[in-house]
C-alpha positions as CSV (number, residue, x, y, z in Angstrom):
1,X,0.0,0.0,0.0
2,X,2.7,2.2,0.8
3,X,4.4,1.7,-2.7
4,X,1.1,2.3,-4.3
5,X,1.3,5.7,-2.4
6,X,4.2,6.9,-3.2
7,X,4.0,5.6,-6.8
8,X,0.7,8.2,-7.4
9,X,3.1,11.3,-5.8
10,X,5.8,10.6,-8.1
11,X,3.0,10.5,-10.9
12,X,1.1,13.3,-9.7
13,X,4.7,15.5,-9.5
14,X,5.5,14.1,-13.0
15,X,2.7,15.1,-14.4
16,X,2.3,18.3,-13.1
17,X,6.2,19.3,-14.4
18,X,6.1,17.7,-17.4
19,X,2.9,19.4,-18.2
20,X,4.3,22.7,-17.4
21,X,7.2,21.4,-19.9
22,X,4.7,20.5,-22.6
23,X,3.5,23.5,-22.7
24,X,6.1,25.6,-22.4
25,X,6.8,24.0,-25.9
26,X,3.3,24.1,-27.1
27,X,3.4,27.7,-26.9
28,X,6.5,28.3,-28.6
29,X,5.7,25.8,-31.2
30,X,2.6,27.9,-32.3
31,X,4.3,31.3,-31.4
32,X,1.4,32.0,-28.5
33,X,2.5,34.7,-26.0
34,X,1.0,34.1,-22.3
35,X,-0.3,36.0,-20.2
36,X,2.4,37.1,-17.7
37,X,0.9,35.2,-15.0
38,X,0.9,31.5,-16.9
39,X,4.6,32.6,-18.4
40,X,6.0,33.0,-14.8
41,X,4.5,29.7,-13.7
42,X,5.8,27.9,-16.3
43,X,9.1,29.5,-16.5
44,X,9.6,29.4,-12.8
45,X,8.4,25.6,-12.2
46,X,10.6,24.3,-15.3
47,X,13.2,26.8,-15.4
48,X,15.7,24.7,-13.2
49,X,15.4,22.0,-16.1
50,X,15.3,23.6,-19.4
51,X,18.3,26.2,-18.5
52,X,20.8,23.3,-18.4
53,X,19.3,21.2,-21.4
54,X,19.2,24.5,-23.5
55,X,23.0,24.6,-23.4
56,X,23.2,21.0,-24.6
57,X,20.4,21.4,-27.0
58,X,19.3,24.8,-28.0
59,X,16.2,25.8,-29.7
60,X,16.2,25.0,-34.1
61,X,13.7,25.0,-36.3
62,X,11.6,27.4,-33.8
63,X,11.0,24.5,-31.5
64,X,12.2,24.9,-27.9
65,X,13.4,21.5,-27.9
66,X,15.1,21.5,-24.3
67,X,11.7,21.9,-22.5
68,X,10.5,18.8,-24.8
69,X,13.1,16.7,-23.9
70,X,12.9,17.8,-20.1
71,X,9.5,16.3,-20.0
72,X,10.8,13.4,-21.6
73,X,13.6,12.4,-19.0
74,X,10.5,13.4,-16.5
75,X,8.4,11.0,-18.0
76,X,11.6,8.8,-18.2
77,X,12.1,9.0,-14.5
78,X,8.2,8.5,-13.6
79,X,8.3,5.5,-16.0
80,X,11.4,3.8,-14.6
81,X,10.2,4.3,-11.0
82,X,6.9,2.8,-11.8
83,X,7.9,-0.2,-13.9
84,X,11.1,-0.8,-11.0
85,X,7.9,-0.5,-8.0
86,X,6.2,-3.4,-10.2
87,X,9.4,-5.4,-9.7
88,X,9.7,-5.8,-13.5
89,X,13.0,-4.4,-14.7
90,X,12.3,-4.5,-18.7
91,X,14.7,-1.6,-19.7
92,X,14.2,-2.2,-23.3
93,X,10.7,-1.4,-23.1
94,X,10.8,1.1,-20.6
95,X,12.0,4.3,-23.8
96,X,8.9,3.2,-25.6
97,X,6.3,3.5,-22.7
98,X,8.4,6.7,-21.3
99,X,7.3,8.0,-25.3
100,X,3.5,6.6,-25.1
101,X,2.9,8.5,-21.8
102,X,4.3,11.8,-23.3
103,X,1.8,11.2,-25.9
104,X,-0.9,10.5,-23.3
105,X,-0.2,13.2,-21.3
106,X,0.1,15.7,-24.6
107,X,-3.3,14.5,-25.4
108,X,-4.9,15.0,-22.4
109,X,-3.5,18.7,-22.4
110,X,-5.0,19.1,-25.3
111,X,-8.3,17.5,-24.4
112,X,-7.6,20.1,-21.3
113,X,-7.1,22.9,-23.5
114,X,-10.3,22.4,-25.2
115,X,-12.6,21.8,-22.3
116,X,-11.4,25.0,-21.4
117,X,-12.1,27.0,-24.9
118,X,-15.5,25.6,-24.5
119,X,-16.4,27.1,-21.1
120,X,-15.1,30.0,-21.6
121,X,-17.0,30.7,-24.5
122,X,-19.5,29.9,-23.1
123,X,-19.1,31.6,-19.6
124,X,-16.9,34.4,-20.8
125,X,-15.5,34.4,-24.3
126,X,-13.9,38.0,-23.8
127,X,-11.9,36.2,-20.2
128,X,-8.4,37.8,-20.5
129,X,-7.0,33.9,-21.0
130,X,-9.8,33.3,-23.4
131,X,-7.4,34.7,-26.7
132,X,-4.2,32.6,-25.0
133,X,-6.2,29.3,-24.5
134,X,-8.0,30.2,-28.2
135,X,-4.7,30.4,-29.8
136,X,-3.3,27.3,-28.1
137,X,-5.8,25.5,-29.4
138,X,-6.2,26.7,-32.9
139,X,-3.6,24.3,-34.9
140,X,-5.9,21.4,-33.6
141,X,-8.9,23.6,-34.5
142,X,-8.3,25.0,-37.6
143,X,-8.8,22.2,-39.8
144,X,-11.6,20.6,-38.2
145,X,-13.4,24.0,-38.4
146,X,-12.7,24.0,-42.4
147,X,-14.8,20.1,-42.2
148,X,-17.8,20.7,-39.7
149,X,-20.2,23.2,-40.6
150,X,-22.0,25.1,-38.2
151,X,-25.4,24.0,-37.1
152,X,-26.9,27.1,-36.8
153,X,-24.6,29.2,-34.5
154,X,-23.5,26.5,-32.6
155,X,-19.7,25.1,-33.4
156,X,-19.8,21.2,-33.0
157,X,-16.3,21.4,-34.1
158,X,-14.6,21.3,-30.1
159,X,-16.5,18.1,-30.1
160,X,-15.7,16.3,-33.0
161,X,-11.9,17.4,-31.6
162,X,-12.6,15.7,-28.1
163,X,-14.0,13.0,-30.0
164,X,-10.9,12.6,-32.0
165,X,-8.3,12.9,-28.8
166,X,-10.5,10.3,-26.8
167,X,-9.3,7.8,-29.6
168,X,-6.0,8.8,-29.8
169,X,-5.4,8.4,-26.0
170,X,-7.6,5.0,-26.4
171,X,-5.5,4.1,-29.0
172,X,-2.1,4.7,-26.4
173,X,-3.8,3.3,-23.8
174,X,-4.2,0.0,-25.6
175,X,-0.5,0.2,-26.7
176,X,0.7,1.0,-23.2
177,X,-1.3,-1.7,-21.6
178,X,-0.2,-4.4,-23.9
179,X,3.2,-3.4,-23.6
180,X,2.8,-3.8,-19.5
């Protein structure tokens, strides 16, 4: 029981840094400028980790790479614990669920992202994070927007994207299991 414990803090940490890593590459990768209170946040809570790794690998290609591959070694480290607490040492196999959890936790950012576009247009769709969240959110949006019409004045496009994501992380969940 104890192990179980301290397994779900060393997920819940993981997740909550390599989130802050994921998008603090998101938001360089579509050239969205936050608000000043989500930019010291994530600066401040990854900082310690993307400072070193940029010196190693700096940004190319407009892709801040270093905060990427800090979430990766966090979901490295969060992988390795877990599959070592299971008493299973399968190092080969521990890289490819490190990468299928960076893809589950990406999606569910994204599945994030848009719950939130979706109540703030409909709570408040001039909210001073509404524009930031909007803009993160628009590369997934775009093209789905282009395919489902409008029924009347009502955008069913935020759903066909959840609907989308929901399989994607199905699909990584199925790969993940099998693999454990």
């Amino acid at each position: 029981m104890l192990d179980s414990i301290f397994a779900l803090i060393i997920d819940t940490v993981a997740i909550v840094l390599a989130g802050a890593l994921l998008l603090r590459f998101w938001m360089q990768a579509v050239r969205v400028r936050p608000p000043m209170e989500i930019a010291q946040f994530t600066y401040q809570l990854t900082d310690w980790l993307v400072r070193p790794l940029r010196r190693i690998l700096p940004g190319a290609g407009g892709y801040d790479w270093a905060s990427l591959i800090g979430a990766f070694l966090v979901a490295l480290v969060a992988t390795a614990f877990e599959v070592w607490l299971r008493g299973a040492f399968a190092p080969h196999a521990i890289l490819l669920l490190t990468v299928l959890r960076i893809c589950q936790w990406a999606l569910y950012g994204l599945i994030g992202l848009l719950l939130i576009e979706v109540i703030f247009s409909w709570v408040n769709p001039h909210a001073p994070l509404a524009p930031f969240v909007r803009a993160l959110n628009d590369p997934l949006m775009r093209p789905l927007r282009r395919i489902v019409p409008l029924l009347g004045t009502i955008d069913l496009s935020p759903l066909v994207a959840l609907i989308l994501l929901r399989i994607a992380i199905e699909l990584v969940t199925t790969i993940v299991a099998s693999l454990l």
